[in-house]
Backbone as numpy.savetxt, mean C-alpha at the origin, in Angstrom:
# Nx Ny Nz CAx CAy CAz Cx Cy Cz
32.90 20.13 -27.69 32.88 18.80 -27.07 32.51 18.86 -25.58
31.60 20.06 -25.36 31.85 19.93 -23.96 30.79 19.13 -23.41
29.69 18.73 -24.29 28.57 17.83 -24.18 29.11 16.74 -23.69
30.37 16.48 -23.71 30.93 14.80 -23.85 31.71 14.79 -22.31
31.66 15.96 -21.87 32.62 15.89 -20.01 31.64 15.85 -19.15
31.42 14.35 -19.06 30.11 13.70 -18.27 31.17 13.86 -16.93
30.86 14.32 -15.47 31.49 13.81 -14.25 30.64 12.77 -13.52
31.66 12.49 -12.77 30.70 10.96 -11.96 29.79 11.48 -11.38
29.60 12.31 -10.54 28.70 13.31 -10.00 27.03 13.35 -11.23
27.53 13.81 -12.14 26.11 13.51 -13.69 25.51 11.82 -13.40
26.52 11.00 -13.38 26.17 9.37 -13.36 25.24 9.52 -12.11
25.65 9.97 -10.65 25.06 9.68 -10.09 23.29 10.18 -9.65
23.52 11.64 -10.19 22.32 12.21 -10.35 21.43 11.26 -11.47
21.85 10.83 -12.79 21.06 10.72 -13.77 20.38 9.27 -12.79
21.51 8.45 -12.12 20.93 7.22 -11.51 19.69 7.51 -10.14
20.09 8.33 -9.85 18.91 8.71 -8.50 17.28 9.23 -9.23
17.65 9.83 -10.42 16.47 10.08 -10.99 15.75 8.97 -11.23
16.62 7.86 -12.12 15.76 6.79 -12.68 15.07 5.78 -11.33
15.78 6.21 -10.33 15.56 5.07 -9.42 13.95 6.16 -8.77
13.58 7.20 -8.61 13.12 7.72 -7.92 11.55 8.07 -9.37
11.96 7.55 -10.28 10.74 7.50 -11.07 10.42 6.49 -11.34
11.16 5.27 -11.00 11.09 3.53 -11.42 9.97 3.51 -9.90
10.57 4.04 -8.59 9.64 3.67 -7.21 8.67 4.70 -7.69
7.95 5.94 -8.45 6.52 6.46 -8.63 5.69 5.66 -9.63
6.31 5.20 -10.37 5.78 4.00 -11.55 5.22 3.17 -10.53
5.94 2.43 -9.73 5.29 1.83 -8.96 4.52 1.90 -7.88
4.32 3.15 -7.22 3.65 3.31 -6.34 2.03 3.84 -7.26
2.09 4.25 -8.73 0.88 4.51 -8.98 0.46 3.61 -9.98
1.08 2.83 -10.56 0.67 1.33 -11.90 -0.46 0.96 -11.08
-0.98 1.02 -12.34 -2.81 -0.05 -11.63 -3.46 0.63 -11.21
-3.65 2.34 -10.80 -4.61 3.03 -10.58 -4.58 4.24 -11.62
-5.97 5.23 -11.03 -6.24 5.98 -12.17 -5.02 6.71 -12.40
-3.95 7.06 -10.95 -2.98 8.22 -11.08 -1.80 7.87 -11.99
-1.62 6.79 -12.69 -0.42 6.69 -13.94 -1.12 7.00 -14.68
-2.78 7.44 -15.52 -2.80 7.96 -16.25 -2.01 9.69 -16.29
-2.29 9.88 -15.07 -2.42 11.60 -14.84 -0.61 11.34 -14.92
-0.47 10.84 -14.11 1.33 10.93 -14.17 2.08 10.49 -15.95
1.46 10.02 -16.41 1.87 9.70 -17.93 1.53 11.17 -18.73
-0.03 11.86 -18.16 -0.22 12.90 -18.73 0.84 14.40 -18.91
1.55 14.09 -16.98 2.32 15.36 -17.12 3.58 15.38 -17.55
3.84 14.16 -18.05 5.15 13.59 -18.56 4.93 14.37 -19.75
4.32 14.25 -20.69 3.71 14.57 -21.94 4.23 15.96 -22.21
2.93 16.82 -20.89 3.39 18.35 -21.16 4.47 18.83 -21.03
5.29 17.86 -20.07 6.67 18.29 -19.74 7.81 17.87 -21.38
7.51 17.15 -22.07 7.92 17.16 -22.86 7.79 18.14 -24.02
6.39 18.36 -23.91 6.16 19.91 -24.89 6.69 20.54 -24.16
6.57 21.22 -23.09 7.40 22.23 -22.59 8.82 22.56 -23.06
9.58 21.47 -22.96 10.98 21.40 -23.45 11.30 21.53 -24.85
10.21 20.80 -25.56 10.95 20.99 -26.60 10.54 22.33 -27.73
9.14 23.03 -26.96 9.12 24.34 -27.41 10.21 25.28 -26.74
10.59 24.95 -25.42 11.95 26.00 -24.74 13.05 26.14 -25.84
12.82 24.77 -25.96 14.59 24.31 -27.34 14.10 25.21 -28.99
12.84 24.85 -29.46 12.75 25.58 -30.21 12.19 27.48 -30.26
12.21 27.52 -29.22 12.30 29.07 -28.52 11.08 29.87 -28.82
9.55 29.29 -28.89 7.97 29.05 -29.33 7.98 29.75 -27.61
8.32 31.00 -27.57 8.01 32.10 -26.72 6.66 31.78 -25.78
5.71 31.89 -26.94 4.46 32.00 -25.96 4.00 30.80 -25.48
4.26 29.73 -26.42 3.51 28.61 -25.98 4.44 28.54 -24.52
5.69 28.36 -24.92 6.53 27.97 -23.85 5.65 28.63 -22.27
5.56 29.59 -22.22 5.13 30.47 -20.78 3.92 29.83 -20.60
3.20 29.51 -21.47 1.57 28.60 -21.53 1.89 27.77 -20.79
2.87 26.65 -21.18 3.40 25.56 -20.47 3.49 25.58 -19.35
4.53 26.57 -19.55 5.34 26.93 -18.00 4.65 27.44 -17.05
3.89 28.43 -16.70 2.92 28.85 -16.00 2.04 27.51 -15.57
1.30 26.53 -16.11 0.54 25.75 -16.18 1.38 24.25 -15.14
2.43 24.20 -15.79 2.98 23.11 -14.68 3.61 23.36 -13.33
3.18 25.14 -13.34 4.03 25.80 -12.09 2.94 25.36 -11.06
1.47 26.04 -11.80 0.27 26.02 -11.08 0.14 24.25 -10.68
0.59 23.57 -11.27 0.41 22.57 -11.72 1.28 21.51 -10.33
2.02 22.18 -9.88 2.64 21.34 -8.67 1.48 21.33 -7.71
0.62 22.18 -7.12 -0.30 22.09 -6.01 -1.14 21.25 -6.37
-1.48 21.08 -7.64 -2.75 20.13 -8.09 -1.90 18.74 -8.26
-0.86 18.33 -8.28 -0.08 17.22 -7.92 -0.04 16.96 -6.55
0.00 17.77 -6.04 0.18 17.31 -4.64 -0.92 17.16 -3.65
-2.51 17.51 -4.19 -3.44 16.65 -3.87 -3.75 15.51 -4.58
-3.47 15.29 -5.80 -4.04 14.00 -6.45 -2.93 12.81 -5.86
-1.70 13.23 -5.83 -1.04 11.92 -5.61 -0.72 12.42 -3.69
-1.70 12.74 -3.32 -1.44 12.75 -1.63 -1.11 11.28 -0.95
-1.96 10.50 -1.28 -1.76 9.06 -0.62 -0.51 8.27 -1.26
0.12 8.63 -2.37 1.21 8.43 -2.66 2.64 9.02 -2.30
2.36 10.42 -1.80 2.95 11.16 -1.55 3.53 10.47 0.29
2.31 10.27 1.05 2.46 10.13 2.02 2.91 8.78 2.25
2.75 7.66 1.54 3.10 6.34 1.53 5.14 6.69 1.53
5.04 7.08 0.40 6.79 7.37 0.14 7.37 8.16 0.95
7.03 8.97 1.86 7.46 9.88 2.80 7.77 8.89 4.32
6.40 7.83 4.27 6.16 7.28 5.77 7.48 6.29 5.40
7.46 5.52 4.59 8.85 4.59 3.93 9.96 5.22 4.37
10.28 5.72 3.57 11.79 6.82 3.88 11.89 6.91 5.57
10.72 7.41 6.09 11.30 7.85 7.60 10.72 6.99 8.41
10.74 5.86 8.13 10.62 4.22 8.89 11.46 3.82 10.02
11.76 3.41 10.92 12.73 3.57 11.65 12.73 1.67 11.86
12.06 0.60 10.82 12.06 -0.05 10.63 13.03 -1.09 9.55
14.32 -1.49 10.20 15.32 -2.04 9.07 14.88 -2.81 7.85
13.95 -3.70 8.16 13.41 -4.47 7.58 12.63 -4.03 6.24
12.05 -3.06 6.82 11.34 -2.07 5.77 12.22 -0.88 4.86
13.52 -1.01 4.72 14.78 -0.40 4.30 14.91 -1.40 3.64
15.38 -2.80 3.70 15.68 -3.58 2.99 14.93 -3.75 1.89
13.58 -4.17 2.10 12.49 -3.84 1.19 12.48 -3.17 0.07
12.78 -1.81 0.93 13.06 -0.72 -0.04 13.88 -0.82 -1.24
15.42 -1.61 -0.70 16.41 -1.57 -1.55 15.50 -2.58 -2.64
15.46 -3.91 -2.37 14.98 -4.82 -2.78 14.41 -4.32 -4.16
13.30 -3.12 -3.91 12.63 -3.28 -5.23 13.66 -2.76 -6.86
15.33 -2.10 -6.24 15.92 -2.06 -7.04 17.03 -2.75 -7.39
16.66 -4.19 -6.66 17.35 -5.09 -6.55 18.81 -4.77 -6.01
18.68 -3.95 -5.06 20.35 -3.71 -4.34 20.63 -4.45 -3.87
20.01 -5.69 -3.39 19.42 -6.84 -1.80 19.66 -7.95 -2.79
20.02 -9.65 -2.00 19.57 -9.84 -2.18 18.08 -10.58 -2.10
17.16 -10.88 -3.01 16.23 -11.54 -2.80 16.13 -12.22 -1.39
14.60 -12.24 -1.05 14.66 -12.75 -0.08 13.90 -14.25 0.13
14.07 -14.90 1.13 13.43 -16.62 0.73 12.26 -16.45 0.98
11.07 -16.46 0.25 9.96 -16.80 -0.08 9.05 -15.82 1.33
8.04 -16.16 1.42 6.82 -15.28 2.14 6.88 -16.38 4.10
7.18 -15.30 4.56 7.28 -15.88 6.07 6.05 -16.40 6.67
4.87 -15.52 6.13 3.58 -15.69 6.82 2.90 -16.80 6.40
2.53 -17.07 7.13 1.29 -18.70 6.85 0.32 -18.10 6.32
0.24 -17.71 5.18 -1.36 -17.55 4.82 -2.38 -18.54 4.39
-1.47 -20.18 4.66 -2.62 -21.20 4.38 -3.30 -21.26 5.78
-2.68 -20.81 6.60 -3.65 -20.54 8.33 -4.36 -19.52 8.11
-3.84 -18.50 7.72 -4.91 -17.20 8.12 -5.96 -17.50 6.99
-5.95 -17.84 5.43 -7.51 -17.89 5.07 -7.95 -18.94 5.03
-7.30 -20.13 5.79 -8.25 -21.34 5.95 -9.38 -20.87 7.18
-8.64 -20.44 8.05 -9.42 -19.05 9.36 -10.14 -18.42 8.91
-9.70 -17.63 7.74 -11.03 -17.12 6.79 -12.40 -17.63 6.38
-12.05 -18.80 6.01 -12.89 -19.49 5.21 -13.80 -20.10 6.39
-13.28 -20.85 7.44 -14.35 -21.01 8.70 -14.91 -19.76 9.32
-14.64 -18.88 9.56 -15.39 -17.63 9.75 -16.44 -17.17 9.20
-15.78 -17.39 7.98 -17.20 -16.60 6.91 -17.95 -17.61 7.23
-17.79 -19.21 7.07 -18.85 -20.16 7.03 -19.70 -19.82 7.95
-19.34 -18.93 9.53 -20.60 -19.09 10.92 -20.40 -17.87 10.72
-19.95 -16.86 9.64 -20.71 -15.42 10.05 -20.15 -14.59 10.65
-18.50 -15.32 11.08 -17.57 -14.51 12.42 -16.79 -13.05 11.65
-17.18 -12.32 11.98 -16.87 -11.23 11.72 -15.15 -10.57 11.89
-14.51 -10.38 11.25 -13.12 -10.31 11.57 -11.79 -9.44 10.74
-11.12 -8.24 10.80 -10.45 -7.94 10.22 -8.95 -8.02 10.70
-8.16 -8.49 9.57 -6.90 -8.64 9.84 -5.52 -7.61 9.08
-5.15 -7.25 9.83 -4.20 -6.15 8.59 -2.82 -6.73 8.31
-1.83 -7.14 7.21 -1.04 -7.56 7.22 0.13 -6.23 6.55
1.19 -6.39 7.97 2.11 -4.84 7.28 2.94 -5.15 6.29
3.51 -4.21 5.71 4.16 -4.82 4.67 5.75 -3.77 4.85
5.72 -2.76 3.95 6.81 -1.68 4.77 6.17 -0.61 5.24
5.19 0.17 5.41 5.24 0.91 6.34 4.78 0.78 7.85
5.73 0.99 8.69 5.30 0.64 10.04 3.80 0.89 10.72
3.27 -0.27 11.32 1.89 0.39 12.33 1.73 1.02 13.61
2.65 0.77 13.92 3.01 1.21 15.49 1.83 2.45 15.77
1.53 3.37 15.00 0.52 4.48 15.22 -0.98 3.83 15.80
-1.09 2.72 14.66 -2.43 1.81 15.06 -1.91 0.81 16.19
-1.28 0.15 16.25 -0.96 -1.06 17.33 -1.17 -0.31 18.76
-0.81 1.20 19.12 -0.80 1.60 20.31 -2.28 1.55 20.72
-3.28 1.35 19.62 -4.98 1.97 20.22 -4.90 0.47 20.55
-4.38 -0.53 20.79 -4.69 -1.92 21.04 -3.85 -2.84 21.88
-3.92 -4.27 21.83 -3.50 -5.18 23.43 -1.99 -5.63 22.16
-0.89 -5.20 22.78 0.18 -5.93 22.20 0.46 -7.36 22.34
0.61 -8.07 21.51 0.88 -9.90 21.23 1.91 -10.23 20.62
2.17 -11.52 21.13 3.57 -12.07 20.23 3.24 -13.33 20.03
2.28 -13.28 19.34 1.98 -15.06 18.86 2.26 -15.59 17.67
2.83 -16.71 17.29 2.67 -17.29 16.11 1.30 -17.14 15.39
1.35 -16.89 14.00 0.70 -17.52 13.37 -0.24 -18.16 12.66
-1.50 -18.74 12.96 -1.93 -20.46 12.78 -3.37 -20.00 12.62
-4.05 -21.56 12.34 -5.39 -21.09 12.16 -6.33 -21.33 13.60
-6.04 -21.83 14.62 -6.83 -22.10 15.75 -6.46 -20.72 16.61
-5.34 -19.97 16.79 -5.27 -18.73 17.30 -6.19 -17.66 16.79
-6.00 -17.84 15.34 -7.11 -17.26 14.47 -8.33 -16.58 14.66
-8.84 -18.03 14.73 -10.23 -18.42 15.12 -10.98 -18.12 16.29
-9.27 -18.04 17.62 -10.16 -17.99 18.88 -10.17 -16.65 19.13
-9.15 -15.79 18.65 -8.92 -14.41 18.87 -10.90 -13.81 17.88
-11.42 -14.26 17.07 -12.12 -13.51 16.96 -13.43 -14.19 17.09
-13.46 -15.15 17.71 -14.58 -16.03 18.14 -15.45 -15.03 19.25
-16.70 -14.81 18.89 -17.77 -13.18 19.23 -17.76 -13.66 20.44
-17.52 -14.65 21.34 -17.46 -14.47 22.95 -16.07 -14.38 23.25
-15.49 -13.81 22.54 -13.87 -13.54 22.90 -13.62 -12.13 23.19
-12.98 -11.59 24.30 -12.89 -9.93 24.75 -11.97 -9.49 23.94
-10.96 -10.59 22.82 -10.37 -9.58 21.70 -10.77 -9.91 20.67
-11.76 -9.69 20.05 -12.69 -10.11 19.12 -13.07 -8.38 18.28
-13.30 -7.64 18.93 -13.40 -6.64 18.38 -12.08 -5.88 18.11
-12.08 -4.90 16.92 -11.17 -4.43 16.51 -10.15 -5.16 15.35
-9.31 -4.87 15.22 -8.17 -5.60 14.30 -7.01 -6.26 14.57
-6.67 -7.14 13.67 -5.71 -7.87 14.00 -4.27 -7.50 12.89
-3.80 -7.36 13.97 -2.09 -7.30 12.89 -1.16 -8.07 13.35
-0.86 -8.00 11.67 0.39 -9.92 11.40 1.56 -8.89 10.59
2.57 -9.09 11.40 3.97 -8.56 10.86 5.16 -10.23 10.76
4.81 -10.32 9.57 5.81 -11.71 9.08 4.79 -12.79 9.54
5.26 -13.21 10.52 4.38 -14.35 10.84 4.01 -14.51 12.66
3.90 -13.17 12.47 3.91 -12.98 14.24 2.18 -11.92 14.15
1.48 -12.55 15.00 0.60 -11.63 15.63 0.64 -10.49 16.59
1.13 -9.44 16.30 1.60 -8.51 17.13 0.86 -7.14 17.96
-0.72 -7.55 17.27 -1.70 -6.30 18.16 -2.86 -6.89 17.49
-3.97 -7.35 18.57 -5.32 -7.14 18.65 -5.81 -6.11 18.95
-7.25 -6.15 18.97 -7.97 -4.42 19.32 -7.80 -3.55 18.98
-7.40 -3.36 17.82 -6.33 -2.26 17.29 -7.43 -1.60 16.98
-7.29 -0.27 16.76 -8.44 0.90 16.32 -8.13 1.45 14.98
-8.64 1.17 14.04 -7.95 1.64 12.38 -8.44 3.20 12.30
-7.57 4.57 11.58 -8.45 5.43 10.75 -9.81 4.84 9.93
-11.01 5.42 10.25 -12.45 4.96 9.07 -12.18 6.01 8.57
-11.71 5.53 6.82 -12.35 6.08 5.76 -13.19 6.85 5.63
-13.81 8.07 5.10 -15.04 8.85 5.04 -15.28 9.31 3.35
-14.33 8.41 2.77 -15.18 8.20 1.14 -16.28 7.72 1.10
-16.65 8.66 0.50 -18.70 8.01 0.17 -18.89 7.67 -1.07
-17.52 6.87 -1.95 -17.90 5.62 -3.07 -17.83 4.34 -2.54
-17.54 4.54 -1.45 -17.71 2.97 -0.79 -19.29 2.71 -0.65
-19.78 1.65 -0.88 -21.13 1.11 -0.96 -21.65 1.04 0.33
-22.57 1.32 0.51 -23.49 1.61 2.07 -23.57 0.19 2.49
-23.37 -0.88 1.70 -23.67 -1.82 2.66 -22.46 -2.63 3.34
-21.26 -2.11 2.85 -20.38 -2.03 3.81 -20.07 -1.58 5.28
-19.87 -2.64 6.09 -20.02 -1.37 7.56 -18.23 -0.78 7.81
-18.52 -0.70 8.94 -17.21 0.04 9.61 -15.69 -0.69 9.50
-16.18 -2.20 9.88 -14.81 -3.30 9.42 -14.23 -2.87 7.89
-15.01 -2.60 7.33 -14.82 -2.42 5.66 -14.05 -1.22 5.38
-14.92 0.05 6.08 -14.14 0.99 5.73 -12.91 1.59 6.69
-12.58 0.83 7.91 -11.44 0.64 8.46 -11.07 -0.07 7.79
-10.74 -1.16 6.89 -9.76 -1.59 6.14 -9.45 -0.59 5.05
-9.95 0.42 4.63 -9.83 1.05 3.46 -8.79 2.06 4.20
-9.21 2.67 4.96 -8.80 3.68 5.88 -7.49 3.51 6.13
-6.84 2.16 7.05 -5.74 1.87 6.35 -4.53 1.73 5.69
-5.45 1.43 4.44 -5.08 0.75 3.37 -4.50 2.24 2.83
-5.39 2.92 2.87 -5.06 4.38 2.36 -3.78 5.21 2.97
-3.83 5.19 4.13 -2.73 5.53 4.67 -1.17 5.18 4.75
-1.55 3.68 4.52 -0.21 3.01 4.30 -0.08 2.09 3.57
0.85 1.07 3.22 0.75 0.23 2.40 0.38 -1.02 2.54
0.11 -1.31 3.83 -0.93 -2.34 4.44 -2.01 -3.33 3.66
-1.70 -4.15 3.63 -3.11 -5.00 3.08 -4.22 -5.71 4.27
-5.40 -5.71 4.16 -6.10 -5.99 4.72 -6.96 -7.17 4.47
-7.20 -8.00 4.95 -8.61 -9.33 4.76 -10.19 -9.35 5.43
-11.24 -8.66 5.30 -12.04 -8.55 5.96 -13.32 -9.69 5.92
-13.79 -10.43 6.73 -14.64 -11.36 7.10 -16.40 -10.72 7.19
-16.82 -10.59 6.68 -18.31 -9.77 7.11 -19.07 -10.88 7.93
-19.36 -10.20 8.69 -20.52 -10.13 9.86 -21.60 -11.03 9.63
-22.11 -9.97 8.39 -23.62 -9.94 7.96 -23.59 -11.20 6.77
-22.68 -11.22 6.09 -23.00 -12.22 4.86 -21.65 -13.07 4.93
-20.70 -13.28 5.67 -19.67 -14.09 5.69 -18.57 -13.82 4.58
-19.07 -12.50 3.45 -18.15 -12.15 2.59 -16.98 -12.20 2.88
-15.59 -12.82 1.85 -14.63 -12.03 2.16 -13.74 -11.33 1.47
-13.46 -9.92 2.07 -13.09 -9.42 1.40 -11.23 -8.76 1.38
-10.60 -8.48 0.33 -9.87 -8.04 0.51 -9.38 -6.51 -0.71
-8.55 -5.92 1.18 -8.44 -4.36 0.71 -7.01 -4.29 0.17
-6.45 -3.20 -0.56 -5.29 -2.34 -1.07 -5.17 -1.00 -1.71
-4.52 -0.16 -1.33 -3.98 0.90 -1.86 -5.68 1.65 -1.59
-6.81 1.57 -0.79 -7.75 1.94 -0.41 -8.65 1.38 -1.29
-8.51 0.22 -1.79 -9.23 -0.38 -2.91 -9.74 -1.48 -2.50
-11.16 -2.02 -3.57 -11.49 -3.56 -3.08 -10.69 -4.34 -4.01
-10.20 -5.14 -4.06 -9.36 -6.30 -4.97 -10.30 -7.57 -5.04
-10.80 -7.53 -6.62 -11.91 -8.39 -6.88 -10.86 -9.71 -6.79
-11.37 -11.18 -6.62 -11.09 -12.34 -6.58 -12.44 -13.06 -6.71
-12.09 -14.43 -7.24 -13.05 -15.23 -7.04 -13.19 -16.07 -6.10
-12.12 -17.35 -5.56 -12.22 -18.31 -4.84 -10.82 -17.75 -3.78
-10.67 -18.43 -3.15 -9.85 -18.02 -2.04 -8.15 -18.54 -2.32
-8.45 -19.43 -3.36 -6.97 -19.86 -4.22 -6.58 -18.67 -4.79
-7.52 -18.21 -5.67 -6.95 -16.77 -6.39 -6.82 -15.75 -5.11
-7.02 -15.69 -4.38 -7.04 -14.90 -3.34 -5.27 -15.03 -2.70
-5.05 -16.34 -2.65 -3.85 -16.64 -2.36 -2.61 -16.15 -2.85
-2.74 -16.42 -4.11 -2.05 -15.62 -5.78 -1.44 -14.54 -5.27
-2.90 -13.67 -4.83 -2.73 -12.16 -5.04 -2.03 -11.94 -3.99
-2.16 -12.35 -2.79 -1.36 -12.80 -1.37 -0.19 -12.78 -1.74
0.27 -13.79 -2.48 1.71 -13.86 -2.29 2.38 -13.01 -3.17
2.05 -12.78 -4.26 2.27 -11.51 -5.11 2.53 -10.18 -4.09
1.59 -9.93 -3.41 1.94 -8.33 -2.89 2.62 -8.55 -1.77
2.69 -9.37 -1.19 3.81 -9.69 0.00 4.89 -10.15 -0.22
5.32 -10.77 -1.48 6.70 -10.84 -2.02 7.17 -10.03 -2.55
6.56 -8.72 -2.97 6.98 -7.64 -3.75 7.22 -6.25 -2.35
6.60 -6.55 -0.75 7.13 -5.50 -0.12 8.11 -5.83 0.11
């Protein structure tokens, strides 16, 4: 019976596990890496249950293979790796809460702070004259790394601040804009550029500074093109197809109610 002398100590391990594979589920759902992460689930299950049935060789096959098998994890899920690392050592409360939040320790919080019927109505006049413009919106991992290459602000908000901050005879017009809640808190900001070459050449630099990013942290981005008034929006170093700027909204409030 000794299978049956569970200590609280077991409860609490078995609970830290589930909680710490419920946040990798979610940091990789929707990209290629839950296939690969579903894959090593798999072997890890052969592994075990040839150990249990005591299949000698296969077992060391296994075993050897998922040993080798940690280094090749730890480049494929690097940007995941580093997202969950930058979280944890946040020195941002807000972004702790968050945290709890997604295992519902918290509770819920009242609805989305940011005006995003200002920022892509701002959108939407931009693209119309061509105004070129990227905006990064944080979510939990802190920017402070990017905000220092730029002019610190404490503005509300809105769509006429918007507009004038990146209006092309404006001296903060270049660079990026970051919105933490509903506060404008750094123009000019200087993003990491991306140096993936599946991004399409006719993307310029606004584009792949939003990817850049996006990649680094969990940041979402809105980019305005220049050249064709496109707009676009970035995640997880990705483009996020939409059609009209309503569905655009959707997706808005979806990933900003879920940091």
């Amino acid at each position: 019976m000794d299978f049956l002398d569970i200590r609280i100590i077991d409860i609490v391990d078995i609970v830290l596990v589930a909680f710490l594979l419920y946040y990798l589920y979610n940091l990789v759902k929707g990209t290629v890496a839950i296939n690969i992460l579903v894959g090593i689930i798999i072997v890890y299950a052969i592994y075990i249950v040839t150990q249990l049935l005591e299949m000698e060789l296969l077992s060391k096959i296994l075993g050897g293979f998922l040993g080798v098998g940690m280094f090749a994890l730890i480049v494929v899920f690097q940007q995941e790796i580093r997202k969950f690392l930058l979280l944890l050592g946040s020195t941002n409360f807000n972004a702790r809460r968050r945290f709890f939040k997604r295992f519902n320790l918290l509770e819920k919080e009242s609805g989305i702070k940011t005006n995003l019927e200002g920022i892509l109505a701002a959108c939407k006049k931009m693209a119309a004259s061509s105004t070129g413009a990227l905006i990064v919106l944080q979510r939990n991992n802190s920017l402070d790394f990017v905000k220092n290459t730029g002019d610190e602000m404490n503005l509300e908000v809105n769509q006429p601040i918007i507009e004038s901050i990146f209006f092309k005879n404006s001296p903060l017009h270049d660079g990026a804009m970051v919105i933490e809640e509903n506060r404008i808190t750094a123009t000019r900001v200087i993003l990491p550029v991306s140096n993936d070459r599946k991004i399409p050449l006719r993307f310029g630099l606004r584009h792949r500074a939003a990817v850049g990013i996006s990649e680094k942290t969990d940041a979402v981005c809105i980019v305005v093109s220049e050249e064709n008034g496109q707009i676009s929006y970035l995640k997880d170093g990705d483009f996020v197809l939409f059609d009209t700027t309503d569905d655009l909204m959707k997706i808005l409030k979806k990933d900003l109610s879920l940091n």
